[in-house]
N, C-alpha and C positions, 0 to 999 in steps of 0.2 A: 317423428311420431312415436309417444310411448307403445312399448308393448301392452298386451293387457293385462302382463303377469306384475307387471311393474303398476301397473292402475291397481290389480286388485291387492297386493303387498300395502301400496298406499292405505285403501279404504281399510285394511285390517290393522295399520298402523293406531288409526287414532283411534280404536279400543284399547291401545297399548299402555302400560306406565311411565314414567319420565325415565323411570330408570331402565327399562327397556327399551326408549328409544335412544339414550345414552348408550348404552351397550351396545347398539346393532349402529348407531350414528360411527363408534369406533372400530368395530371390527370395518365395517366398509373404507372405515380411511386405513387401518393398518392393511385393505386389502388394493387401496388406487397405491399406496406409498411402493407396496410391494412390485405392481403390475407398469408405476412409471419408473421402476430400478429395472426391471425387466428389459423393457422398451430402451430406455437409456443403456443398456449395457448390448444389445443388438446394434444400438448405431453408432456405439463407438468400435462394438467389435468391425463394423462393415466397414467404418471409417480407417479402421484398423488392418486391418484384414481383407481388402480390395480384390484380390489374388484368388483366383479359382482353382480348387484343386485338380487334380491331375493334367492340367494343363503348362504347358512350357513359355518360358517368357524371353527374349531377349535382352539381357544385360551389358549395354556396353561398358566398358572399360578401357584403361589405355593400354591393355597389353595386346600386343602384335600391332600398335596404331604407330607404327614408322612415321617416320619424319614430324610425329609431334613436337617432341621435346626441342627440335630446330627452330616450328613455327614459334614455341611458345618461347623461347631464347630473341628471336626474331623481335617478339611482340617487348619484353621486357627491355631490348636494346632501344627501339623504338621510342620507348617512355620512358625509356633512362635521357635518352638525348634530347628529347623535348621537355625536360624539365631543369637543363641547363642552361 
């Protein structure tokens, strides 16, 4: 449902000139262009930027992960042999 500030903007619209409704028809679009760069840079930053601040995360890594590098020697002999 329109507001009514939007209904009465209209009705004073069309006492307006061509060239005024030119003028306010662009500012309105230099002002969606602006506000969906806006929106667009929010959900890439989120998309980006998932991570809450002051909060701690869990990182694994292979350091102190013993006995990997065996399993993964393991894995790699395994599929060296099966491809003889």
């Amino acid at each position: 449902m329109l507001s009514p500030q939007i209904i009465e903007i209209e009705q004073k619209l069309r006492e307006c000139s061509l060239e005024d409704k030119k003028w306010l028809l662009e500012q309105l679009t230099k002002q969606l262009d602006l506000n969906c760069e806006i929106i667009r840079e929010k959900e890439q930053n989120s998309s980006i930027f998932p991570l809450e601040p002051h909060k701690t995360y869990d990182l694994p890594t292979p350091y102190n992960s013993f006995g990997a590098a065996e399993i993964l020697m393991q894995a790699l002999t395994k599929e060296e042999n099966e491809l003889k």
